[in-house]
TIVO-2410 file (N, C-alpha, C; in nm, 3 decimals):
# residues 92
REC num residu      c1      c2      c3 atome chaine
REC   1      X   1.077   0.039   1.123     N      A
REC   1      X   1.135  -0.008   0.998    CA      A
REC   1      X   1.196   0.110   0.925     C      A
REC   2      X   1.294   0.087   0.871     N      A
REC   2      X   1.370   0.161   0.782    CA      A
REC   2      X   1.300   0.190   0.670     C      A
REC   3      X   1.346   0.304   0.528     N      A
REC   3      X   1.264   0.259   0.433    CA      A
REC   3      X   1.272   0.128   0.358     C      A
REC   4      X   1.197   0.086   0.283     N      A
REC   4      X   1.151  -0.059   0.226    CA      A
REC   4      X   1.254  -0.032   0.163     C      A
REC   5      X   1.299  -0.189   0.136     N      A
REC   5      X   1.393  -0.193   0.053    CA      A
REC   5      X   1.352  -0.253  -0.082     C      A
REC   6      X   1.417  -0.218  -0.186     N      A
REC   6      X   1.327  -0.222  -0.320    CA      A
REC   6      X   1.268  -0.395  -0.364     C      A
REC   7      X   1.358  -0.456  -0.309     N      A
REC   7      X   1.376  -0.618  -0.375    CA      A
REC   7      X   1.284  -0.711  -0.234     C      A
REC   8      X   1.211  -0.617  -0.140     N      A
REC   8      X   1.090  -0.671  -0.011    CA      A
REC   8      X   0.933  -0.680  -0.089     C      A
REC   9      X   0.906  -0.789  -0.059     N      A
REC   9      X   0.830  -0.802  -0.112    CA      A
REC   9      X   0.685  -0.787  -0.006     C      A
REC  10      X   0.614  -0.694   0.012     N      A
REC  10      X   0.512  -0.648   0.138    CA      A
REC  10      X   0.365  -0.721   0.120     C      A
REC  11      X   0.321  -0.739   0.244     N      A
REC  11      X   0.164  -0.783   0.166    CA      A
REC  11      X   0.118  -0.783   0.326     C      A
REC  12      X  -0.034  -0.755   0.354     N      A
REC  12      X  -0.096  -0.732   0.451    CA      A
REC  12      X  -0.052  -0.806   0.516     C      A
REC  13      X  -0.125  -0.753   0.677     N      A
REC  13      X  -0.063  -0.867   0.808    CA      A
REC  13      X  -0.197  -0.928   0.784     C      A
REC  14      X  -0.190  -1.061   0.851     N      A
REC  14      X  -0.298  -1.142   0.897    CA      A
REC  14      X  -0.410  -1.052   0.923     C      A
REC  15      X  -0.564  -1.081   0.962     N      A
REC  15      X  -0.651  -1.039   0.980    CA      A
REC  15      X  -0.706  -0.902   0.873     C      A
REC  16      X  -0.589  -0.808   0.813     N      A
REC  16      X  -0.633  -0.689   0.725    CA      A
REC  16      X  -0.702  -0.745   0.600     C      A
REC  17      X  -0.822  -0.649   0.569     N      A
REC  17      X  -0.865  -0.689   0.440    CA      A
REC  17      X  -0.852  -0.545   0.362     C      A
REC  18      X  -0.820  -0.510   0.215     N      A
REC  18      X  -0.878  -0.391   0.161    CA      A
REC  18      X  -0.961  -0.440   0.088     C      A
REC  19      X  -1.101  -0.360   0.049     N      A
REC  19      X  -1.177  -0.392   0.032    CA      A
REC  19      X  -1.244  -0.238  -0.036     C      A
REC  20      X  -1.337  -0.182  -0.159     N      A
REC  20      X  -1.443  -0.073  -0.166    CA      A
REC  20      X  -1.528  -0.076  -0.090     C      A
REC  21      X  -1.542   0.023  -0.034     N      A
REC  21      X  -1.686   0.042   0.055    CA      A
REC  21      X  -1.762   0.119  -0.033     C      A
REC  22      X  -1.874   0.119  -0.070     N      A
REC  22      X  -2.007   0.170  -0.146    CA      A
REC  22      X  -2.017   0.299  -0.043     C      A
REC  23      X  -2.040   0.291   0.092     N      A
REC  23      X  -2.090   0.386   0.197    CA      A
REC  23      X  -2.022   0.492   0.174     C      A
REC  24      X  -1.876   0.403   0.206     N      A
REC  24      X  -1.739   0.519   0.243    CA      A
REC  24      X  -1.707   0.620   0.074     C      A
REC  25      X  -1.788   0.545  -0.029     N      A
REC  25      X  -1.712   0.593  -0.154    CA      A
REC  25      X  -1.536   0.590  -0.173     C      A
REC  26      X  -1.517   0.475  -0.114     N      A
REC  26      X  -1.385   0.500  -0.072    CA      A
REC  26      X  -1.318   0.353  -0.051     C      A
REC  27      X  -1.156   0.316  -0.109     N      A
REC  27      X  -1.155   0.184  -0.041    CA      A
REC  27      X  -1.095   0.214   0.100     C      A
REC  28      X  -1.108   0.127   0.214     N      A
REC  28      X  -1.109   0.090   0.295    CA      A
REC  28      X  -1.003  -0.031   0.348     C      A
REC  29      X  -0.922  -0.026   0.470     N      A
REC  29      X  -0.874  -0.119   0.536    CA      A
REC  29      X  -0.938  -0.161   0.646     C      A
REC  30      X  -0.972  -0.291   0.665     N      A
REC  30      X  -1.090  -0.371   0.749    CA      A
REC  30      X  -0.944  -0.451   0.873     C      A
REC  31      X  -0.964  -0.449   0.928     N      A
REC  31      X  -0.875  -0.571   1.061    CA      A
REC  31      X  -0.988  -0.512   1.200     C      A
REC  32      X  -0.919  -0.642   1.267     N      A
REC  32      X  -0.982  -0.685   1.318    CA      A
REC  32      X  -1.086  -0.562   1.442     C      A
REC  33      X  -0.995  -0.456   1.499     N      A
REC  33      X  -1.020  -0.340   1.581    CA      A
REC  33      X  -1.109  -0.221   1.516     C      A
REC  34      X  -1.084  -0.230   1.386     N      A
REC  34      X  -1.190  -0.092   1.278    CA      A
REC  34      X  -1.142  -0.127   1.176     C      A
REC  35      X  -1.145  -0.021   1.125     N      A
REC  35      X  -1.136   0.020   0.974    CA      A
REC  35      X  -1.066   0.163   0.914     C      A
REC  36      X  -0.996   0.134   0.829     N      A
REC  36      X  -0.940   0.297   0.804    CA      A
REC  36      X  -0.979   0.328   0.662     C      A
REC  37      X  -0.995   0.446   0.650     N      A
REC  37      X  -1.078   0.527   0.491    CA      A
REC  37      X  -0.953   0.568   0.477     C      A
REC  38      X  -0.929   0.485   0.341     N      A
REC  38      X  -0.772   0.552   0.267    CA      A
REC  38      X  -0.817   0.633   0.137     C      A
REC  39      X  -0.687   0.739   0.127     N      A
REC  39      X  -0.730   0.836   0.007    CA      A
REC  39      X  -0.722   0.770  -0.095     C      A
REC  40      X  -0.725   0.786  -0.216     N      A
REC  40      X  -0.723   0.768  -0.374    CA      A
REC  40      X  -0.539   0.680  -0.389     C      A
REC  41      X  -0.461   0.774  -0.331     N      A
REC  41      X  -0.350   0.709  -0.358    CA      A
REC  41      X  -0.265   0.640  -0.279     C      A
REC  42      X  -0.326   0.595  -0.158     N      A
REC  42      X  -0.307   0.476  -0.016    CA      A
REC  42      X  -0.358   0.385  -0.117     C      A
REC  43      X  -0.527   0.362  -0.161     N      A
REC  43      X  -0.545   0.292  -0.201    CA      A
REC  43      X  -0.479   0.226  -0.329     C      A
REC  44      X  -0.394   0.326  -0.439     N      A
REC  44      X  -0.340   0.293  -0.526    CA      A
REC  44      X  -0.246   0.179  -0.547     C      A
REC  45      X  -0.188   0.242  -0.431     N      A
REC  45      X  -0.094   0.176  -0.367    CA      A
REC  45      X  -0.084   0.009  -0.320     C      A
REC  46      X  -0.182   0.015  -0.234     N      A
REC  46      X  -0.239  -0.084  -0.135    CA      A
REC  46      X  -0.320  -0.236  -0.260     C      A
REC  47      X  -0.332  -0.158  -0.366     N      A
REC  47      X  -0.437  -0.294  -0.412    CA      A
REC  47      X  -0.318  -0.369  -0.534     C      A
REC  48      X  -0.193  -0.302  -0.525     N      A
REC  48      X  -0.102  -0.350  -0.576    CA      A
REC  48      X  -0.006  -0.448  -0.455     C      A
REC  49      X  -0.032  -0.383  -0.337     N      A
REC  49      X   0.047  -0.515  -0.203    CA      A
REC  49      X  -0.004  -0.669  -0.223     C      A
REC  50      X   0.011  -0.770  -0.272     N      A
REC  50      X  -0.044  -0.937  -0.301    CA      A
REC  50      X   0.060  -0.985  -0.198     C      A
REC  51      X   0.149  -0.976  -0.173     N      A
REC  51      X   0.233  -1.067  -0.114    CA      A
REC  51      X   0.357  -1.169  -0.271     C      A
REC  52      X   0.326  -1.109  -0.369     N      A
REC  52      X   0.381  -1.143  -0.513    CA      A
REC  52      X   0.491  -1.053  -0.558     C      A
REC  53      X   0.391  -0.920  -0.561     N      A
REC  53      X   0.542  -0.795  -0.578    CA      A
REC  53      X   0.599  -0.753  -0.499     C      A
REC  54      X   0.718  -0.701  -0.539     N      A
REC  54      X   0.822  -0.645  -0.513    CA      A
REC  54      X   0.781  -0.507  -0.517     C      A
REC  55      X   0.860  -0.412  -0.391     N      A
REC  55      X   0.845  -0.265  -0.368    CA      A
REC  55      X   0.874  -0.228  -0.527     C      A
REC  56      X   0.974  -0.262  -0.610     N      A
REC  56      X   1.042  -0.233  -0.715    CA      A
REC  56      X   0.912  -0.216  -0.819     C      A
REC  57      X   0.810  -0.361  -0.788     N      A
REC  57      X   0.720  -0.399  -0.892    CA      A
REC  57      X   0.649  -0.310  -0.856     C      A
REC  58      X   0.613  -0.232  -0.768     N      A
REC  58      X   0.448  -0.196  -0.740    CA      A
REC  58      X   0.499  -0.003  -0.770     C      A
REC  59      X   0.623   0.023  -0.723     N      A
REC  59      X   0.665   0.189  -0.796    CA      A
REC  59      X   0.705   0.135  -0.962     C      A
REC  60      X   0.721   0.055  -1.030     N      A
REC  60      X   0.704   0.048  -1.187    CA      A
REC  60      X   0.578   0.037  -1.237     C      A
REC  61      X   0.509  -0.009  -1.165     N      A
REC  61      X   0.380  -0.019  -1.239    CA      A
REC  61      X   0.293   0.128  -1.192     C      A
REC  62      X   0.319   0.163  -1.115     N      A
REC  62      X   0.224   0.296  -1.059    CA      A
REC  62      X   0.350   0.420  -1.167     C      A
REC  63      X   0.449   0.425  -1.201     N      A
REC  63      X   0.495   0.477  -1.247    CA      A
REC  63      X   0.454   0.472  -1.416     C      A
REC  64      X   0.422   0.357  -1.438     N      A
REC  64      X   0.308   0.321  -1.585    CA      A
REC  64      X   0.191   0.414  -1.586     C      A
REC  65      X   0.140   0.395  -1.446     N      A
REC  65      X  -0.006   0.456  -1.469    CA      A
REC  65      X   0.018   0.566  -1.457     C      A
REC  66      X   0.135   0.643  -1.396     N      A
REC  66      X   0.105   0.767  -1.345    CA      A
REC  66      X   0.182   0.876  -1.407     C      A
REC  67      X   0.257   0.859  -1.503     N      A
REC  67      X   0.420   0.921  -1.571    CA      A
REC  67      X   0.411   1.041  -1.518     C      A
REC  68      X   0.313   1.103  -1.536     N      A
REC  68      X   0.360   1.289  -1.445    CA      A
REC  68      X   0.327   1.308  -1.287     C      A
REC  69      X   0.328   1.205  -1.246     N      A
REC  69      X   0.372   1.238  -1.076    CA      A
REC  69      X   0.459   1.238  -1.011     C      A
REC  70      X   0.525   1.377  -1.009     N      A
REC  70      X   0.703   1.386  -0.951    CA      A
REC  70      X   0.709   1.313  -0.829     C      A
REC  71      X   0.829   1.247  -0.800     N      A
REC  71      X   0.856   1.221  -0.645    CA      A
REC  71      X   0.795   1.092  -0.643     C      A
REC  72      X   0.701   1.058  -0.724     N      A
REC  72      X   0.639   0.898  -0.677    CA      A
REC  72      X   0.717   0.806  -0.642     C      A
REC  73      X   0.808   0.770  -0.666     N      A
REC  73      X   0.861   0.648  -0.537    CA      A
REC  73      X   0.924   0.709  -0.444     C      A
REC  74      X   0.940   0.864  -0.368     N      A
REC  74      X   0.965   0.871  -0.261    CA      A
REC  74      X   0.835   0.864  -0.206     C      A
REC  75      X   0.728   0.871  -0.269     N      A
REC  75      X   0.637   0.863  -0.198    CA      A
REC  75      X   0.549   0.737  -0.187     C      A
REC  76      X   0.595   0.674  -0.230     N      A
REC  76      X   0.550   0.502  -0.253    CA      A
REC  76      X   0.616   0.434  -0.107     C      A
REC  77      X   0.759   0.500  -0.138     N      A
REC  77      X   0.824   0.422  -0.030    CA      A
REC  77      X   0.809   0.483   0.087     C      A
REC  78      X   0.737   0.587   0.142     N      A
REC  78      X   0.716   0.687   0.259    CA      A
REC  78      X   0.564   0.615   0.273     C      A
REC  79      X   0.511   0.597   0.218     N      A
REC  79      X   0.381   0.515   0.245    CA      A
REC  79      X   0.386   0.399   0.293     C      A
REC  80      X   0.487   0.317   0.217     N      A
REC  80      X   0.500   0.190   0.243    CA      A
REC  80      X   0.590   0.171   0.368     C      A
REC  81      X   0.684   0.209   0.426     N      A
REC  81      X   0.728   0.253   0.527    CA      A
REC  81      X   0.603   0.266   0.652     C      A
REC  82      X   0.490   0.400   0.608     N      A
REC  82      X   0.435   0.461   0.725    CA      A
REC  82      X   0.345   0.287   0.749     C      A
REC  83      X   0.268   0.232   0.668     N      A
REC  83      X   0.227   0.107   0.653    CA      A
REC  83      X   0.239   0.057   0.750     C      A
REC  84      X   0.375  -0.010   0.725     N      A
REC  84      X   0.443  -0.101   0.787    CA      A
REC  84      X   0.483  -0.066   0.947     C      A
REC  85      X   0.492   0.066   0.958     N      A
REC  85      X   0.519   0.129   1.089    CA      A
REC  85      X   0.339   0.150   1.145     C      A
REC  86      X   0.252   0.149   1.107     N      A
REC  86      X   0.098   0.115   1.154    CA      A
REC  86      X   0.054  -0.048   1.169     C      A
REC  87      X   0.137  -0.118   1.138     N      A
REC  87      X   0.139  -0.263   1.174    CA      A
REC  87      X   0.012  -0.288   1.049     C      A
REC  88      X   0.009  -0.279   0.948     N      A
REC  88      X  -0.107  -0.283   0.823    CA      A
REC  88      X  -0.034  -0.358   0.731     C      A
REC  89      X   0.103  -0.371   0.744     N      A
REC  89      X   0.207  -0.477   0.639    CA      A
REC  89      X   0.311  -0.540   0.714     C      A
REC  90      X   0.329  -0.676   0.644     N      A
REC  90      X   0.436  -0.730   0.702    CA      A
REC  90      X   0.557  -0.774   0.573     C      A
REC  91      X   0.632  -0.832   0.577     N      A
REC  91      X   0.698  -0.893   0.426    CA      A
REC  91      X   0.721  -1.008   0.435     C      A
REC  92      X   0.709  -1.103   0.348     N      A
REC  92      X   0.677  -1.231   0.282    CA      A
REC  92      X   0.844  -1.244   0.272     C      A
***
């Protein structure tokens, strides 16, 4: 996949859950083969994917929470990209 395009609207594939793990201190992506321990800002990311917003919606609102993090939607969309290229998103 190319990068996302702003007006795609992404949301897990079938079987993925994110979810907090207590253990991991950490949230977590659950499907069906394992599980992956995502950092602080995978997860940021990730608990804004519903299958509702828009790439557009989910770098405005992290751009709310976050005003001094340079580069954030190249890096929203380099995530959301790598995602989608790990088979962890599909688009609605």
């Amino acid at each position: 996949m190319s990068a996302p395009h702003h007006d795609a609207i992404p949301l897990l594939r079938r079987g993925f859950r994110l979810q907090w793990e207590p253990a991991q201190q950490a949230h977590v992506l659950l499907y069906p083969e394992g599980m992956v321990k995502l950092n602080d800002s995978a997860a940021q990311i990730l608990t804004l994917v519903n299958g509702e917003r828009s790439v557009a919606d989910i770098v405005a609102t992290l751009h709310q929470r976050f005003p001094e993090v340079p580069d954030l939607e190249a890096d929203v969309l380099d995530f959301l990209e790598a995602a989608h290229g790990n088979h962890w998103l599909t688009e609605r």
